[in-house]
C-alpha positions as CSV (number, residue, x, y, z in Angstrom):
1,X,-2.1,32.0,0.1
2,X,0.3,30.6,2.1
3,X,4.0,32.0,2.9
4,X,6.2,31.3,-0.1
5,X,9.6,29.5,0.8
6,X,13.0,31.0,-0.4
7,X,14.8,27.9,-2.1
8,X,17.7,28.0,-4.5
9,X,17.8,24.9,-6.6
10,X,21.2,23.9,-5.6
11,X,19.5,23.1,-2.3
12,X,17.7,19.9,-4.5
13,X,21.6,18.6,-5.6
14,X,21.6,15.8,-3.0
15,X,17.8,14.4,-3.6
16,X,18.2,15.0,-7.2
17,X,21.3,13.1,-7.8
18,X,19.2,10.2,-6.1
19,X,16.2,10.6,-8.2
20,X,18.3,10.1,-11.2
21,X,19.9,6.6,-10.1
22,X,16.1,6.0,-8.9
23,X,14.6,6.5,-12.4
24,X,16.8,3.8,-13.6
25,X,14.8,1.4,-11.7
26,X,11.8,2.8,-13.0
27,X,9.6,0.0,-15.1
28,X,10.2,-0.1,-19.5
29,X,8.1,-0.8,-21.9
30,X,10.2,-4.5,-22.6
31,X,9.7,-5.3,-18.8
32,X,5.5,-4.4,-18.9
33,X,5.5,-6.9,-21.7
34,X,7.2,-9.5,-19.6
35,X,4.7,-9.1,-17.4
36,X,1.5,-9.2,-19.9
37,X,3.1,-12.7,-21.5
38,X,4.1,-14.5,-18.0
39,X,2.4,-18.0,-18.1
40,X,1.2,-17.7,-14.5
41,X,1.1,-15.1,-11.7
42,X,4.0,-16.9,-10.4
43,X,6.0,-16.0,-13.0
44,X,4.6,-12.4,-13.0
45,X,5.3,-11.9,-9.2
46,X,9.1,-13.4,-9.9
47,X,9.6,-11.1,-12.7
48,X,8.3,-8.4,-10.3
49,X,10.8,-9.4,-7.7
50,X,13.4,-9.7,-10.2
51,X,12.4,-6.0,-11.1
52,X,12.9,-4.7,-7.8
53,X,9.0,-4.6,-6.3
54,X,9.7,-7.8,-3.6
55,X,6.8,-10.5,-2.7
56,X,4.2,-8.8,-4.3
57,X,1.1,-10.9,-3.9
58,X,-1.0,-11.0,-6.6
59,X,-4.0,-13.0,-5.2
60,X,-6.2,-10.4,-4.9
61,X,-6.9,-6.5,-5.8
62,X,-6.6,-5.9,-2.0
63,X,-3.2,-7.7,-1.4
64,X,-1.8,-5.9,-5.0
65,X,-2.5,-2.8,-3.1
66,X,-1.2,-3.5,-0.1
67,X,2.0,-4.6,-1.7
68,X,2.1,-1.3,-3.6
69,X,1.5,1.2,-0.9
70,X,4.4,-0.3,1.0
71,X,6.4,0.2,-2.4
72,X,5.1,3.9,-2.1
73,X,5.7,4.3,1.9
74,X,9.6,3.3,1.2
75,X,9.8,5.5,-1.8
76,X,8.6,8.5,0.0
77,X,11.1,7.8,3.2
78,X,13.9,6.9,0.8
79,X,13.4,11.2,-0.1
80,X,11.7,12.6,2.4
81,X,15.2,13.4,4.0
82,X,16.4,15.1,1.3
83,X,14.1,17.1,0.4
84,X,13.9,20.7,1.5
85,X,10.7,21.5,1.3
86,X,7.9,18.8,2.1
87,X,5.3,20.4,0.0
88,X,6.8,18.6,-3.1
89,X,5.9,14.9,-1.3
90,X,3.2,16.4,0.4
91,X,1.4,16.7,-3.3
92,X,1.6,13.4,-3.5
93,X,0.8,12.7,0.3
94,X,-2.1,14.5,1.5
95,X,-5.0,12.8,-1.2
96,X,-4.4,9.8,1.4
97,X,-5.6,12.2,4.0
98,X,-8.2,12.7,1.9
99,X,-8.9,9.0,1.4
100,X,-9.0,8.6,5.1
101,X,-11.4,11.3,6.0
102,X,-13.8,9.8,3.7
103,X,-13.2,6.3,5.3
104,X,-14.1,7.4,8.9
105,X,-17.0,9.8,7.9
106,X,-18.4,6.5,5.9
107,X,-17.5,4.2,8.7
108,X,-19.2,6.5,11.6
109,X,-22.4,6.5,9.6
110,X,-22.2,2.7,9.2
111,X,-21.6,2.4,12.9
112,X,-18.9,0.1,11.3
113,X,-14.6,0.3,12.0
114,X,-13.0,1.8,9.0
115,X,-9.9,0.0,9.8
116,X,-10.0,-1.9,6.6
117,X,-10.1,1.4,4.5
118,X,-7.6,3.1,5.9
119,X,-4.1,3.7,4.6
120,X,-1.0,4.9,5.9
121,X,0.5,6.6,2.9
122,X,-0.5,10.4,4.0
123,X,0.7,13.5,5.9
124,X,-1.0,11.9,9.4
125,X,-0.9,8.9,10.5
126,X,-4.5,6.8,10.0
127,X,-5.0,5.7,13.9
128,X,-3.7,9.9,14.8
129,X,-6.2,11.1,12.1
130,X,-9.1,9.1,12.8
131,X,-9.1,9.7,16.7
132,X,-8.9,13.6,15.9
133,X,-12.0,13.2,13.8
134,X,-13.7,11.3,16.3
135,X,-12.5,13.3,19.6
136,X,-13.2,16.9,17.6
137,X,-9.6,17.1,17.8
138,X,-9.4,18.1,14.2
139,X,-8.3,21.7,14.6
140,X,-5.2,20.5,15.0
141,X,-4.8,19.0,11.7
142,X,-2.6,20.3,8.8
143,X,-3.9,22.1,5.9
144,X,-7.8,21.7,5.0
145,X,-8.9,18.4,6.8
146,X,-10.6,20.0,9.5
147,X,-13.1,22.1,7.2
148,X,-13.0,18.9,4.4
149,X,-14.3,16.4,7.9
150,X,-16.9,19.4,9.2
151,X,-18.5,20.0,5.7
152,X,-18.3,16.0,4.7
153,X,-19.8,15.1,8.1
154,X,-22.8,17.7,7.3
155,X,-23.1,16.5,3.8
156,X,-23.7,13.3,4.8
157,X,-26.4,13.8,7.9
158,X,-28.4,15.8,5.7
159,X,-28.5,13.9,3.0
160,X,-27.3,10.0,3.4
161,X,-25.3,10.3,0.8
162,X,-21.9,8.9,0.7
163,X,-20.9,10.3,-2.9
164,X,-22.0,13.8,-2.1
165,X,-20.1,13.5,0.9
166,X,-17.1,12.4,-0.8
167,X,-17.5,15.4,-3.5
168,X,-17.6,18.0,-0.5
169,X,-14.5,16.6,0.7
170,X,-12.2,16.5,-2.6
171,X,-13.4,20.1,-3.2
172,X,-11.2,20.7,0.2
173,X,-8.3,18.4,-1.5
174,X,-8.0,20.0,-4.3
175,X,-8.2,23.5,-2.4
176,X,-5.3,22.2,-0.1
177,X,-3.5,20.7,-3.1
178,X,-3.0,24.1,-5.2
179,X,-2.1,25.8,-1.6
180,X,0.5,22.8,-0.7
181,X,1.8,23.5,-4.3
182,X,1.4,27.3,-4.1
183,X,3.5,27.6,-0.5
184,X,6.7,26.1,-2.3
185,X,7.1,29.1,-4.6
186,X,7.4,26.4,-7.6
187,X,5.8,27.6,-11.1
188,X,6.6,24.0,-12.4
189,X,4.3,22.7,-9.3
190,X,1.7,24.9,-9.7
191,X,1.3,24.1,-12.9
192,X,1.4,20.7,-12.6
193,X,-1.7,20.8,-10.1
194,X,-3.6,23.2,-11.7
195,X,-3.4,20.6,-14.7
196,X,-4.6,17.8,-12.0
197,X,-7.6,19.8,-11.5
198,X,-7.9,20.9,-15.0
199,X,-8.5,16.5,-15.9
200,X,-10.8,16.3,-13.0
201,X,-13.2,19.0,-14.2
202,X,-12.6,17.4,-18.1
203,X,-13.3,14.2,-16.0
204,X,-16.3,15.5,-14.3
205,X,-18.0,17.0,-17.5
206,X,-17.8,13.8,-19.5
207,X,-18.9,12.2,-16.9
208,X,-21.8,14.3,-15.8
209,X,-22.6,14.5,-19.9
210,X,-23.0,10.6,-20.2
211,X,-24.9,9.8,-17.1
212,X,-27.6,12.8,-18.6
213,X,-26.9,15.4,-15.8
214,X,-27.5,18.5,-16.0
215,X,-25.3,21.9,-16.0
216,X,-26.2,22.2,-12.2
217,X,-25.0,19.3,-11.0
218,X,-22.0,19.5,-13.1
219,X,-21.8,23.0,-10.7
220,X,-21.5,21.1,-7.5
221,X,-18.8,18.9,-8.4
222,X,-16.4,21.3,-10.3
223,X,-13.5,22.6,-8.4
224,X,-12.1,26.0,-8.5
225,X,-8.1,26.5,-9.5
226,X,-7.9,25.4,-13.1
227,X,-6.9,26.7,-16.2
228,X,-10.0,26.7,-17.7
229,X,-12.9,28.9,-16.0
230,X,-15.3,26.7,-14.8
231,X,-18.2,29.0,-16.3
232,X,-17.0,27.6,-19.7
233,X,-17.5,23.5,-18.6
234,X,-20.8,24.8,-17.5
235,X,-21.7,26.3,-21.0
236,X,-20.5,23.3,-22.6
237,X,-22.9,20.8,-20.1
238,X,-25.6,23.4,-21.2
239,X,-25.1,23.0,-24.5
240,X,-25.2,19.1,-23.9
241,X,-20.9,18.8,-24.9
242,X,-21.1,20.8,-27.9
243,X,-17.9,22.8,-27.7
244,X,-16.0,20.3,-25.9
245,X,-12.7,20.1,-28.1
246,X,-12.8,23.6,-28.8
247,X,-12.9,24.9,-25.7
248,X,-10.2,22.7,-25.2
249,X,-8.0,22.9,-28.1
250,X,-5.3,25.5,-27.1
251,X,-4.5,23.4,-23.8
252,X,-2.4,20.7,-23.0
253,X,-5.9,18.5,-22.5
254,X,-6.7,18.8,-26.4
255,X,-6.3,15.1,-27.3
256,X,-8.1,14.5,-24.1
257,X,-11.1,16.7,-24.6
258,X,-11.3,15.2,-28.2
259,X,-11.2,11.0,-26.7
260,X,-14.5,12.7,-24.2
261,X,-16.4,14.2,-26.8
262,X,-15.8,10.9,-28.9
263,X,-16.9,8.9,-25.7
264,X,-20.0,11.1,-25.7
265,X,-21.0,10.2,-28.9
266,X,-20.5,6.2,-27.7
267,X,-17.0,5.7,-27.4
268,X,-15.6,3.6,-25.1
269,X,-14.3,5.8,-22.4
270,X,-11.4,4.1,-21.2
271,X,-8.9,5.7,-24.2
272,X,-10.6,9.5,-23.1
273,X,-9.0,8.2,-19.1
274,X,-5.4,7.2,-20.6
275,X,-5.3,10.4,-22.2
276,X,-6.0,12.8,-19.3
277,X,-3.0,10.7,-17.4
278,X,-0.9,11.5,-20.6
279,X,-1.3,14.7,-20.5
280,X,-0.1,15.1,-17.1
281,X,2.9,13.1,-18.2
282,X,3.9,15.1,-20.7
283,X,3.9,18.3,-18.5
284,X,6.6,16.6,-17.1
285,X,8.4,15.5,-20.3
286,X,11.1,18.6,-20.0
287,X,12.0,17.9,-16.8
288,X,14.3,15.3,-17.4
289,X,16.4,18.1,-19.6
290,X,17.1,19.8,-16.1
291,X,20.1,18.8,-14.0
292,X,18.9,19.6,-10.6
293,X,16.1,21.3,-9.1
294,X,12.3,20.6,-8.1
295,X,11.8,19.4,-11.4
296,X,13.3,16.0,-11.3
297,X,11.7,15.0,-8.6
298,X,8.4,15.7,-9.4
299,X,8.9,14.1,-12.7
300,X,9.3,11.0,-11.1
301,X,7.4,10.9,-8.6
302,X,4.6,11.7,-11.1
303,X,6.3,8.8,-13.2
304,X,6.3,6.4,-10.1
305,X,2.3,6.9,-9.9
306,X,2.3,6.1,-13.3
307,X,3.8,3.1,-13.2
308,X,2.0,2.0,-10.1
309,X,-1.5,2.8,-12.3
310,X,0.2,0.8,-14.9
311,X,1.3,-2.2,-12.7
312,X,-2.4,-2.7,-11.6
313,X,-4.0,-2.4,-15.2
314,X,-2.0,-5.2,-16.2
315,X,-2.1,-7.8,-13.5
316,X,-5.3,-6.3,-12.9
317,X,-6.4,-7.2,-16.7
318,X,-4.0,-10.7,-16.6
319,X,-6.7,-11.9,-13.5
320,X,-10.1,-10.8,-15.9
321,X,-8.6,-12.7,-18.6
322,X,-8.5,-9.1,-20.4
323,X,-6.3,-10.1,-23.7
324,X,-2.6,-8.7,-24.0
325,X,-3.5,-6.1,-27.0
326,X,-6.4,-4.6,-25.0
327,X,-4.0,-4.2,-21.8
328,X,-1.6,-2.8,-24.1
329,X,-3.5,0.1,-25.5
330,X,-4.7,1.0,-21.8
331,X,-1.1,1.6,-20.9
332,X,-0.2,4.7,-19.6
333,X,2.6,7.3,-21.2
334,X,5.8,6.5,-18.7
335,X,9.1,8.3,-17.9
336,X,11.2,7.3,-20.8
């Protein structure tokens, strides 16, 4: 583990006391119906502006994104200098490193640029990161990049396959994640994370369950740090889900673990999704209660993610012609 940092929560009094007149601007419930009855995307994109968000352009999935990751890069400046340890952003940083380690390995197979894939939202710059990956300059790099580029790049020679290779490289994230969160000294933090990795194993068992895998692939894509022992998913998988909500039930991913095992008996999955996001919200439910600390900030930062998954599902769903009710109950749980 790495070196735990000494700091008092009075040293969050200056970033904190921004936070709160930031989650004022924060998106309600009356304002994402604006949005799902606008007339036109015109009038969606000027009720966005009127909202705070600028020119959005709505014209395409690409350009939303675009539009939202500069909303994210100014968020992240806006605290970055106020924050005293940048493990707390870093969380919410480094699966952009991530991102763009998959992009170049990808890319480099393709013989292709990976330009196009690339964002600029994490700990190292895209252009920085990619010419250490191709110059075997990434030694250099911060936290678990280097081993996440050597083992992806193996991966993928030996096999040709881009989603094992992706796999071998979020098994480094979520390794770098819990040590990012770990090196802060923040309970609150570390539990948050540990619940990030408790939904993506939940995630990764329902998933593996209804595409008919069995318990050994369900091994290779688990990830060690949870809450729950990953021996237990694997008894579950072998007993082909039977188990799931129980195993489950005394967690904060009980709701959730009931929506998957209804989704494996031919449910739709998209309400066993909205409630592993939930549950991560509602980790961070107490934290508006505290006056100053770690706490607030992570609450909305967590909250802002939200609201960007939000955002996309319904202009996303207004440009399928997805009907108001249905984008409704697909809503995420926001910072209220």
């Amino acid at each position: 583990m790495a070196d735990v940092k000494r700091i008092k929560d009075t040293d969050y009094l200056a970033v904190s006391a921004r936070v709160r007149a930031l989650e004022n601007t924060l998106l309600t419930q009356d304002q994402y119906e604006q949005l799902i009855a606008a007339k036109s995307d015109d009038e969606a994109a000027k009720l966005l502006q009127a909202f705070g968000y600028g020119a959005l352009d709505l014209s395409s999935p690409e350009a939303l994104d675009a539009g939202l990751s500069a909303a994210r890069a100014e968020t992240l400046a806006d605290l970055g200098g106020g924050v005293p340890d940048a493990g707390f952003l870093d969380v919410f940083r480094l699966g952009y490193d991530y991102h763009n380690v998959k992009a170049v390995l990808k890319a480099e197979a393709m013989g292709t640029a990976a330009d196009s894939m690339l964002t600029e939202l994490g700990r190292v710059g895209a252009r920085e990161l990619e010419d250490a990956l191709r110059r075997e300059g990434a030694a250099d790099l911060p936290g678990r990049l280097a081993e996440a580029a050597a083992e992806g790049r193996e991966v993928l020679a030996a096999t040709r396959d881009p989603q094992l290779s992706d796999i071998a490289v979020d098994r480094w994230y979520h390794r770098d994640l819990l040590e990012t969160a770990e090196a802060t000294g923040s309970a609150f933090l570390c539990g948050y994370v540990r619940l990030k990795i408790d939904c993506a194993n939940l995630r990764a068992l329902v998933r593996a369950l209804r595409m008919g895998k069995n318990a050994e692939f369900l091994r290779g894509v688990l990830f060690a740090g949870g809450g729950v022992e990953t021996d237990e998913l694997l008894r579950v998988s072998a007993n082909g889900g039977s188990g799931l909500a129980e195993l489950y039930a005394p967690t904060a991913l009980a709701r959730a673990a009931e929506a998957g095992a209804e989704a494996l008996r031919g449910g739709a999955p998209t309400e066993f999704e909205k409630r592993c996001d939930d549950a991560l919200s509602a980790y961070l439910d107490d934290a508006r209660l505290v006056a100053f600390g770690e706490e607030p900030l992570l609450a909305y930062l967590a909250a802002l993610e939200t609201e960007y998954t939000n955002l996309r599902i319904v202009l996303m769903g207004r440009a399928a012609g997805v009907p108001g009710d249905v984008v409704r109950a697909r809503l995420r749980a926001g910072f209220v």
